[in-house]
Each structure stands twice: as C-alpha cells, then as structure tokens.
C-alpha positions as CSV (number, residue, x, y, z in Angstrom):
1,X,14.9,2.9,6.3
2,X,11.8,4.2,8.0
3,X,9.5,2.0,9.3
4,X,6.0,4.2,9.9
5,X,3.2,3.9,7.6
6,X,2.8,7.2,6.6
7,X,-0.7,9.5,5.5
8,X,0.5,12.3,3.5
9,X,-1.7,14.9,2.4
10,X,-0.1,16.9,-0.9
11,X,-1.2,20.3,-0.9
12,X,-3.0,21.6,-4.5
13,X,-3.1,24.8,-5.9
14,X,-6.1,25.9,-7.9
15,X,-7.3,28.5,-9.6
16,X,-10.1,28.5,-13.0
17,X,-8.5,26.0,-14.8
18,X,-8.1,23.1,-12.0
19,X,-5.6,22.6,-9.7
20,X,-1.4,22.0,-9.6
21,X,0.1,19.7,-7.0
22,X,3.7,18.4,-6.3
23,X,3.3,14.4,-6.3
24,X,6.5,14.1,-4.5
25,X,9.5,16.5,-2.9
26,X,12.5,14.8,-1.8
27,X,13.0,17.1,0.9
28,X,9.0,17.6,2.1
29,X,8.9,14.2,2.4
30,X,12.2,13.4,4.6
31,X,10.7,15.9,6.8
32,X,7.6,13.8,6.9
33,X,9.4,10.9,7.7
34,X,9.5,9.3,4.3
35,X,13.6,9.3,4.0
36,X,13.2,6.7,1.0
37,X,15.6,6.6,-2.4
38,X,12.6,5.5,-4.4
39,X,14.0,3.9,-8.1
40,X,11.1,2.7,-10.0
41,X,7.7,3.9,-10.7
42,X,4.7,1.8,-11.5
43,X,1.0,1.9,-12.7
44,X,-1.7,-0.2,-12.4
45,X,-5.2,0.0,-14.2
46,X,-8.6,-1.4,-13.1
47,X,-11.4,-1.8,-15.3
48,X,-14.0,-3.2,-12.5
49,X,-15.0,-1.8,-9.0
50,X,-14.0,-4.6,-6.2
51,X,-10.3,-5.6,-8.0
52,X,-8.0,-6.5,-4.8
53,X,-4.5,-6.4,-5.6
54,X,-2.3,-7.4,-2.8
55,X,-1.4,-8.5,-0.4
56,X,2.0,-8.2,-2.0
57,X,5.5,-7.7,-0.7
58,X,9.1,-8.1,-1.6
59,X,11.5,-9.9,0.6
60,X,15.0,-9.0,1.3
61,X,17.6,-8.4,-0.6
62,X,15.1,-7.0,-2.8
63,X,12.6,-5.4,-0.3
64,X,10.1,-2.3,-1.3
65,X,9.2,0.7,0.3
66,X,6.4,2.4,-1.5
67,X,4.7,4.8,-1.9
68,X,1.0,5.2,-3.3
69,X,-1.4,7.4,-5.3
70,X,-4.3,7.1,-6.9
71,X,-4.4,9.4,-10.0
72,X,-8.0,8.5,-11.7
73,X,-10.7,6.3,-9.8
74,X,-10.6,5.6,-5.5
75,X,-9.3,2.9,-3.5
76,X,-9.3,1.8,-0.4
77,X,-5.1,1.0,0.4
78,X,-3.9,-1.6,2.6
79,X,-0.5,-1.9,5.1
80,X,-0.2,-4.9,7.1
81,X,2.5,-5.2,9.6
82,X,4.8,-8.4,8.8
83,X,7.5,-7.6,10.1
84,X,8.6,-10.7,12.9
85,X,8.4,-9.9,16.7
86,X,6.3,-6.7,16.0
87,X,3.8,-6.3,18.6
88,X,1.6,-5.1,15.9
89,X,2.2,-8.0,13.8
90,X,-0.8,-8.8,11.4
91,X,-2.5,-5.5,12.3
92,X,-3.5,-3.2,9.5
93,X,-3.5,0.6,8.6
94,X,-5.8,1.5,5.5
95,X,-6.9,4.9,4.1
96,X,-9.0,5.9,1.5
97,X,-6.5,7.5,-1.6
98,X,-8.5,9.0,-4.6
99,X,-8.1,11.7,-7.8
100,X,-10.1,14.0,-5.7
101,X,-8.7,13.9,-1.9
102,X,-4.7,13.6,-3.5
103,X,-3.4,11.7,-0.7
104,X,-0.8,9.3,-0.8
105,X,-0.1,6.3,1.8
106,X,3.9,5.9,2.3
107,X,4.0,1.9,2.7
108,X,7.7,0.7,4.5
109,X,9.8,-2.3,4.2
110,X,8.2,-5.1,6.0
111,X,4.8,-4.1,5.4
112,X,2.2,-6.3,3.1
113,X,0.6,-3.9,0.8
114,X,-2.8,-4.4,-1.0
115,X,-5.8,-2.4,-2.2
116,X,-9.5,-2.5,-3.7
117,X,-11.0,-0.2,-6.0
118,X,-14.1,1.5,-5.6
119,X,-14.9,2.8,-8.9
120,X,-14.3,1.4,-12.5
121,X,-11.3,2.4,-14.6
122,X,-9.1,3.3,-11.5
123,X,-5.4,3.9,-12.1
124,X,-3.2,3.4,-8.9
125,X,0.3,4.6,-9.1
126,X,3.4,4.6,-6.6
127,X,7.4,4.7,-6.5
128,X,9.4,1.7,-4.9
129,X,12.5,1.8,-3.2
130,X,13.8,-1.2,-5.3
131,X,13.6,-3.1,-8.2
132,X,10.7,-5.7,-9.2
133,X,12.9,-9.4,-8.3
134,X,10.0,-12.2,-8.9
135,X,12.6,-14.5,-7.1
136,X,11.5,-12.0,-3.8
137,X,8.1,-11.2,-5.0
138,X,5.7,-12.6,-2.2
139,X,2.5,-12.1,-0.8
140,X,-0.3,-13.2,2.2
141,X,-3.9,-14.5,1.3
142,X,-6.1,-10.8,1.2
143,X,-8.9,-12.9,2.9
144,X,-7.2,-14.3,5.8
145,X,-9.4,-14.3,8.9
146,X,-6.2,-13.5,10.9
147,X,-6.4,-10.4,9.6
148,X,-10.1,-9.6,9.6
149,X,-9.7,-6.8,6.6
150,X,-13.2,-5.7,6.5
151,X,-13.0,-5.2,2.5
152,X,-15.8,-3.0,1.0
153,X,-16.7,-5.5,-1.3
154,X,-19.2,-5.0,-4.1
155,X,-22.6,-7.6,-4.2
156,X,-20.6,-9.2,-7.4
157,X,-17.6,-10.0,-5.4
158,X,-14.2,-9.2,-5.4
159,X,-12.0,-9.5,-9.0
160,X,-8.4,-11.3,-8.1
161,X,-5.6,-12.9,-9.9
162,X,-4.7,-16.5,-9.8
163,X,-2.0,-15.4,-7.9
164,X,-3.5,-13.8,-5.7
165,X,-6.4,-16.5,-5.2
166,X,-3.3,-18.9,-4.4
167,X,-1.2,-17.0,-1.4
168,X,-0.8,-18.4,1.9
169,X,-2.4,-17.4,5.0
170,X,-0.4,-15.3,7.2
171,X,0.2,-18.5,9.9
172,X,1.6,-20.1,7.2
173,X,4.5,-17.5,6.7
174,X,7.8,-17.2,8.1
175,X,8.2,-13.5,7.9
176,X,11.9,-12.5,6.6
177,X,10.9,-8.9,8.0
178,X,12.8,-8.1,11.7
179,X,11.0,-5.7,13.5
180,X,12.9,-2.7,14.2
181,X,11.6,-1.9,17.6
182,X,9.1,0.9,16.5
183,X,5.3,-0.1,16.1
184,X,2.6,1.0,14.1
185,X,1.8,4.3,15.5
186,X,-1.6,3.9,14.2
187,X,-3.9,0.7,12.7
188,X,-7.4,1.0,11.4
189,X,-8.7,3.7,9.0
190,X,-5.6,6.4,8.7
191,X,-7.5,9.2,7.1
C-alpha cells in the first residue's frame, strides 16, 4: 500500500452554469501514486469554525488509507507520520482543502489524520481503504507539544469531542505502524 501523503489537485470544467469535476479515477489516481481499494465513504458536518477532528487512526488488521475532500466550507487537514522507526516520525504534512480550491489530501496507512474547520457549516468527506473497527479505532492528543501543530485556532477556542479531549500524547504510544523505508517526501504546508 503506498505510503506518500499525497496533494492532488482535481481538474474542473466550467462553463455558465458552474463547474464539473471527477472526485476520484481509479486509474488517474494510481498514476498519482494513490494505488488504494478504497471501500467505504464517509461524511462529516461542522456547524462551528475551530472544530478539530483527529488525530484519528486505525490500527492493523483494520488500518485506513484515506482519502479527503472538502465539499462545502474549508479546512485546514492534518497527516502525521506514526509509523515506528520513520525518520520522520511525529512530523506533519497539512494543506489547506476547500469547495473552492477542490483539492484532496491522499492520507496512507500509518499516518494520524486530523483537521480544523475554518468556516461554519463545513462538510469534509473522504473514502477509506477499510472498514470502521472501534476495536482498532485510535488516536494521538491534537495538542501534543511533540508535535507543535500550529492550529489556526479561532479567539473562542477550539470545539472537540470527549474523545478527542481524552487521547494520549504521542510519547505515550506504541505505534503498531512499521515504517516501510520511504519518508515523508514533504512536511509542513503541502499546497
């Protein structure tokens, strides 16, 4: 399975009534690098600017690549490294995925995903490569210093979950996640 967090710009076609764009082509996307048997799609909504979802993972057997859109609103989306022995262990790859700019992050196995809306009502969807398993469904603390994420927070705060007030630090995990001898190409701001 690939391991490169992966930018992809879709291409749009417009014309007086708005635009048409392919959200995903099996055979685009292989060339991209994003060789993935994706099974499920999800959706999230967002009522509030500053909601941090993540940072969320599944372990083996029932790992996740994904891959991400944002349909209606903007984010700001999150890939951490986690996989053990990485030299880019705890680093971080974000990129800003909207309605208007179209793009989509590709998010592999072994990578922590999370992200933080920047407008209200803000719909974030994205295809997994497995099922949901909530006996593999894990997650690292979104405000760990380890990983200095400098979130774009709004003067209220951020809006979490319980859950995701409650997840350890990352120096408190024991990654399940074997690197694969490629690194992240590329951390910090993707796009």
């Amino acid at each position: 399975m690939p391991s490169k967090v992966t930018l992809v710009e879709t291409r749009r076609f417009g014309d007086s009534r708005g635009w048409f764009s392919e959200t995903y082509a099996e055979a685009r996307y292989a060339a991209l690098g994003v060789d993935v048997r994706f099974v499920q799609d999800n959706q999230s909504y967002s009522a509030f600017p500053g909601t941090i979802r993540g940072i969320h993972f599944q372990t083996p057997p029932h790992a996740q690549a994904k891959l991400v859109r944002c349909p209606r609103g903007r984010i700001i989306d999150y890939a951490v490294d986690l996989r053990k022995g990485s030299p880019t262990y705890g680093k971080v790859a974000f990129a800003e995925l909207s309605a208007e700019n179209g793009r989509q992050l590709f998010v592999p196995v072994g990578f922590g995903h999370a992200f933080i809306t920047m407008e209200p009502d803000t719909e974030v969807a994205y295809k997994v490569s497995d099922v949901y398993a909530a006996d593999c469904d894990g997650g690292v603390a979104w405000d760990d210093p380890d990983l200095a994420i400098d979130w774009p927070l709004p003067t209220s705060g951020p809006v979490l979950s319980d859950k995701d007030m409650a997840l350890p630090r990352l120096a408190r995990f024991d990654s399940p996640f074997a690197y694969d001898g490629v690194p992240m190409a590329d951390t910090g701001d993707l796009g």
